[in-house]
Structure formats: C-alpha cells, structure tokens
Wavefront OBJ file of the C-alpha trace (Angstrom):
o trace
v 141.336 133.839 146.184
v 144.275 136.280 146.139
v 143.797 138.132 149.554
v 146.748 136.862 151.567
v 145.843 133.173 153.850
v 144.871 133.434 157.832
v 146.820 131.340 160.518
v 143.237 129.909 160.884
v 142.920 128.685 157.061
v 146.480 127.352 157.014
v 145.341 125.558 159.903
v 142.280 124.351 158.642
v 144.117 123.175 155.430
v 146.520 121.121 157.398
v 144.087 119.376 159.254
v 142.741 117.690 155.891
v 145.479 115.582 156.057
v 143.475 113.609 158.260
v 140.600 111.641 156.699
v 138.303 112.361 159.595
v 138.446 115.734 158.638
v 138.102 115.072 154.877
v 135.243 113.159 155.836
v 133.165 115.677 157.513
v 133.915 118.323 155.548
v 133.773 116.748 152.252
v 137.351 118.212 150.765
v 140.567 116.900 149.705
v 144.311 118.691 149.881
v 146.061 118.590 146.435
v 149.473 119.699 146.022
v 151.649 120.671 142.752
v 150.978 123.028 139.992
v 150.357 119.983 137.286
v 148.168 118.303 139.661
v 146.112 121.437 141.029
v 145.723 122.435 137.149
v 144.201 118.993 136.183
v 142.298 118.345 138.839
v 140.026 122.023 138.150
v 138.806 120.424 135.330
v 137.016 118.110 137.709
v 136.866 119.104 141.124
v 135.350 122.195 142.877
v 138.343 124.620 143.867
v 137.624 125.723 147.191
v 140.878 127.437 148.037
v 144.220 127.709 146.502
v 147.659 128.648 147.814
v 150.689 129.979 146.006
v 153.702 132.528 146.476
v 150.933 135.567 145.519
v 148.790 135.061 148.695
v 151.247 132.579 150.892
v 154.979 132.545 152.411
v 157.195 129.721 151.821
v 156.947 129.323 155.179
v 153.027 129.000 155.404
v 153.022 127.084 152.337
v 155.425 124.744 153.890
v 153.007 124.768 157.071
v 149.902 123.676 154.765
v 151.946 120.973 152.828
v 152.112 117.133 153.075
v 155.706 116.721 151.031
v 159.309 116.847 152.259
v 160.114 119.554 149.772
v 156.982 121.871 149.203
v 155.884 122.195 145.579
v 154.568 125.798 145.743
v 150.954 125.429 145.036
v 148.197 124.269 147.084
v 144.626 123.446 146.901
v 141.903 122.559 148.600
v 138.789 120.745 146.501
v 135.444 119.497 147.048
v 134.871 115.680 146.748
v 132.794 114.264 144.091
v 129.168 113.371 145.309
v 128.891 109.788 145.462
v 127.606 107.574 142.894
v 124.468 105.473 144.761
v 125.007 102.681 142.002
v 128.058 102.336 140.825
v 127.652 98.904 139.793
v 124.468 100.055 137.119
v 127.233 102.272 135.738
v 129.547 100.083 135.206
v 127.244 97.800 134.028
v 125.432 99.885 131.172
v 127.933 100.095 129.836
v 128.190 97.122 126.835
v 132.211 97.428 126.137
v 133.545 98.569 129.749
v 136.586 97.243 131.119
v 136.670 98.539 135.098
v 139.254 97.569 137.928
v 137.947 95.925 141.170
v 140.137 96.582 144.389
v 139.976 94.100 146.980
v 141.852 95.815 150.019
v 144.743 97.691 148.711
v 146.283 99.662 151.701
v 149.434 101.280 150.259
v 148.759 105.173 149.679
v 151.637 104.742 146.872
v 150.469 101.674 145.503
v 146.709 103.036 145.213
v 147.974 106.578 143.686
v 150.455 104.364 141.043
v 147.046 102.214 140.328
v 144.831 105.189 139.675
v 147.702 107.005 137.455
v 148.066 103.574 135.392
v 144.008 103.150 135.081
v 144.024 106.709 133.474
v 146.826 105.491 130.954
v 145.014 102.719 129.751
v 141.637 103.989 129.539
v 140.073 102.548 132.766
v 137.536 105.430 134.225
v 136.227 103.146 137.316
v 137.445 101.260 139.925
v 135.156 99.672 142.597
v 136.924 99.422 146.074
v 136.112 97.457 148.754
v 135.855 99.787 152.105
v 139.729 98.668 153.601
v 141.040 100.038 150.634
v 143.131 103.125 150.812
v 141.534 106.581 151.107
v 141.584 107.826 147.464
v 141.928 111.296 148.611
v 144.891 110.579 151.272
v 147.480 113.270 150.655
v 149.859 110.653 149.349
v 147.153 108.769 146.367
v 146.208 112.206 145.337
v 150.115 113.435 145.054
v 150.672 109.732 143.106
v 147.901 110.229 140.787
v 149.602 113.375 139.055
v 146.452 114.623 138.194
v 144.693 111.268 137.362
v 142.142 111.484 139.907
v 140.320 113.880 137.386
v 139.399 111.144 135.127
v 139.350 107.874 137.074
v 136.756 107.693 139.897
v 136.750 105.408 142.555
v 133.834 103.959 144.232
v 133.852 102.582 147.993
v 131.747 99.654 148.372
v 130.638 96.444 149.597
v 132.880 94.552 147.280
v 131.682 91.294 147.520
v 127.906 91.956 146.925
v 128.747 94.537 144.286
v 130.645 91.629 142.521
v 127.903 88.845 142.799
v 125.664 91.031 141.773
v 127.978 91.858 138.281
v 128.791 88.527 137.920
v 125.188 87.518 137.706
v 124.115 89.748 135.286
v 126.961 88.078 132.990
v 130.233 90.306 133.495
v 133.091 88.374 133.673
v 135.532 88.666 137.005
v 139.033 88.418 136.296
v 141.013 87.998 139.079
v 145.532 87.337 139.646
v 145.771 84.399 141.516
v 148.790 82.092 141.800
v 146.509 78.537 140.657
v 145.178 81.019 137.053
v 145.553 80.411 133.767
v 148.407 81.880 132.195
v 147.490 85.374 130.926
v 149.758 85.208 127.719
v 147.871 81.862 126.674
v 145.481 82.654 123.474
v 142.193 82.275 124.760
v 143.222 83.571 128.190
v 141.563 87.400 127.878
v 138.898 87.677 125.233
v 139.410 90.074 122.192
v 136.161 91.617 122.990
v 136.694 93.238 126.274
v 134.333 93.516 128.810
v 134.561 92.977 132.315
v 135.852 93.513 135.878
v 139.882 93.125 136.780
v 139.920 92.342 140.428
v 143.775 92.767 142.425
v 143.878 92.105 145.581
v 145.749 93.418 149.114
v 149.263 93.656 149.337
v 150.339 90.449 151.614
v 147.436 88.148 151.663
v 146.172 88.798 147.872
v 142.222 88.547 147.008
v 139.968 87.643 149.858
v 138.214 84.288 149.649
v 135.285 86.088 149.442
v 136.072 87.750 147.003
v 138.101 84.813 145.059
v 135.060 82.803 144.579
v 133.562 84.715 142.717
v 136.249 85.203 140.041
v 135.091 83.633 136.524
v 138.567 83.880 134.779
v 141.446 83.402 137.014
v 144.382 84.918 135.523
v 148.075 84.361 136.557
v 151.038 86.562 135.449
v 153.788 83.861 134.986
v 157.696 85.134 135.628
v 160.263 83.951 133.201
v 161.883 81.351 132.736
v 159.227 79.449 134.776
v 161.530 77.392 136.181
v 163.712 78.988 138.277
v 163.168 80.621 141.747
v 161.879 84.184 141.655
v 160.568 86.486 143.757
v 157.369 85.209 146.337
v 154.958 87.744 143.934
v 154.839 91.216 142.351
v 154.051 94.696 143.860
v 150.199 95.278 143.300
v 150.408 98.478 141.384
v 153.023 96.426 138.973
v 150.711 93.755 138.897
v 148.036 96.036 138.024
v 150.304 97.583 134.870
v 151.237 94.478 133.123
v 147.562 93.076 133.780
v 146.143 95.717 131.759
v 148.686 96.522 129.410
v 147.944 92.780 128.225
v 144.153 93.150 128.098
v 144.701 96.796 125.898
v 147.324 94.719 123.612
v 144.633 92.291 122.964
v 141.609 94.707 121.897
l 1 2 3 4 5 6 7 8 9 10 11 12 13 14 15 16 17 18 19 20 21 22 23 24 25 26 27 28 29 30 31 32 33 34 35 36 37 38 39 40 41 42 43 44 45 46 47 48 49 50 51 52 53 54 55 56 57 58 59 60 61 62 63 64 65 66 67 68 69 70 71 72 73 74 75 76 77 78 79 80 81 82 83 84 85 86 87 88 89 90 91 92 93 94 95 96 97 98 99 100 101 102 103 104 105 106 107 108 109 110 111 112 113 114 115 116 117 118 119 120 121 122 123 124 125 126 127 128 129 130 131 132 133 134 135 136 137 138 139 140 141 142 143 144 145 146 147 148 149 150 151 152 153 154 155 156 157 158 159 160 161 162 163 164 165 166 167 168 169 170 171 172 173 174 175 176 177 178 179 180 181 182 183 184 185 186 187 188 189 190 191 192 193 194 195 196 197 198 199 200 201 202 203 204 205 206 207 208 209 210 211 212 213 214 215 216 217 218 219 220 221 222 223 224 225 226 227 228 229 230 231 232 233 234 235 236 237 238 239 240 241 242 243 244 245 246
C-alpha cells in the first residue's frame, strides 16, 4: 500500500464520489486520519493515501473537502443484512432509530455520530434517505459509521411488521404527547424512534403507524418560536431524553 498512487487510481478514487460508482463497485471514500483509523476496525481497507505514497497535489485531486486532510481511504461496504428487522427485533432491550426520508448529507452524518453517542447501533432507513456512504455522512460521522449500521429498506412494511410483533413506534410529531411528561417514554426501553424528512416531517405512511407520538415542546410554550427544529437536533434531544430515563 506504500508504492507511490497511478493517475488511473487517483482517478478511480475520485469517481467514488458518485454513488453510482459506489454502487457498482461496492466501496466508500473516507477522508481524515481519525476517521480512516476508526473505520479499519470495521471496514475492509482497500487502498489508502497519505504524504508517503501521494503529493499534496494528488491528494488534493482524490479529496472531497475544501482543505484536504492528508489521508485517504478507500473501503469495502458492509454486506447487507437480508433481515434487518429480525435483528432488531431479537433483541429484548433494543432501542433503534427509524429514518423516514432524511436527505441532508450533514444532517444524516450528525444523526449517525449522535446514535453512536448514545448507544444506538441500528437505524432502519427508508430508500430516499441519504446515501450513508456519501462523502459528506461519512466525513460527519467522525468515525461513527464503524459502530452504527444503517439499513436501506422498505420503511413502511419493515415498520408494520415491528409494530405487530409488539415494538413500540415512537415517532416527533407536532399533535404528540409531550416527551418530558412522566409516563411519556417508558423506563424500560425498547423500541423504534422514527424522525422524519427535513420539510414535510414523517410520511403519512409512515405516521400511522406510530404507537407513541412524541412531541418536543419549546419553552415557554407560549410564545412564538421557530416553525420546528433541525432533524439531527431533533434527533439529539429525542434520545438524550429516552437515555436520561433508563
């Protein structure tokens, strides 16, 4: 991995900024020595670039970021999980995130960073949301992508199908019940926490099948305020309140 890069693999690496190319060749771009580090602990390493076998100038060539970080890699993508919802499932205590739609790169990057904080290791996505391994998520993750794994599915069915097997849906929406009341979030946490896109929120679809609506309520109540939060700040005081409660 030390023999000095070609013009053709510093082409090849740029091209995987483009999901139809991360698509068919199954590979992701990561960028950052923190990241790159954490992410060998749970990806394939299928090429890396620094100052011993690049130029600043090719390294600049390969990279995604305004001011090149000096590292570079190129993984292999997790195989995908056929089930995800028996996963998720099996398991008696598991508290997951459900995301319904979420097209911000930044937003979806913040999400999966805040997940690994809090101790959330899947998140089911319905197949708008954001690329996980988009240039920008896997830069926002900081590494996080190592221990949180996403799962692209049909989100509604995957949901129903949850929800009849007795898992509880939480879902934001503006008509909930306020999260800080007592009896709002269980103490014994299991369950799905479902946020929805950016501008139009969760999909009806989706919304009916939400067992505990949940609304985050702005203070004092009774003043004007902002129309709603960002999605990925949403997502941290959502889950910061279900961990306070275990």
């Amino acid at each position: 991995m030390n023999d000095h890069l070609s013009k053709a693999q510093i082409k090849w690496v740029r091209s995987l900024q483009q999901k139809k190319h991360r698509d068919a060749e199954g590979l992701f771009v990561a960028e950052g020595e923190k990241c790159v580090n954490d992410l060998r602990q749970a990806f394939e390493l299928v090429l890396l670039a620094t100052p011993d076998n690049a130029s600043s100038v090719e390294i600049e060539q390969m990279s995604s970021l305004r001011t090149p970080q000096g590292t570079i890699a190129v993984f292999r993508k997790r195989p995908i999980v056929s089930s995800p919802d028996r996963l998720i499932a099996s398991s008696p205590e598991c508290l997951s995130l459900a995301l319904d739609g979420v097209q911000d790169p930044g937003n979806l990057g913040t999400i999966i960073r805040t997940c690994d904080w809090f101790g959330i290791h899947h998140i089911l996505c319905s197949r708008d949301t954001a690329d996980c391994y988009n240039p920008k998520v896997v830069q926002a993750t900081m590494g996080a992508l190592a221990r949180v794994r996403l799962h692209y599915v049909d989100l509604p069915n995957v949901l129903a199908g949850l929800c009849q097997q007795g898992i509880p849906l939480y879902g934001t929406l503006l008509d909930g019940q306020n999260m800080y009341d007592n009896n709002a979030i269980p103490d014994k946490q299991r369950g799905i926490i479902i946020m929805g896109n950016e501008g139009n929120g969760i999909s009806p679809e989706v919304r009916q099948l939400i067992t505990h609506p949940l609304f985050i309520p702005s203070y004092p109540a009774d003043i004007p305020t902002s129309e709603s939060l960002n999605v990925g700040v949403a997502t941290a005081i959502v889950l910061s309140e279900f961990r306070r409660k275990q």
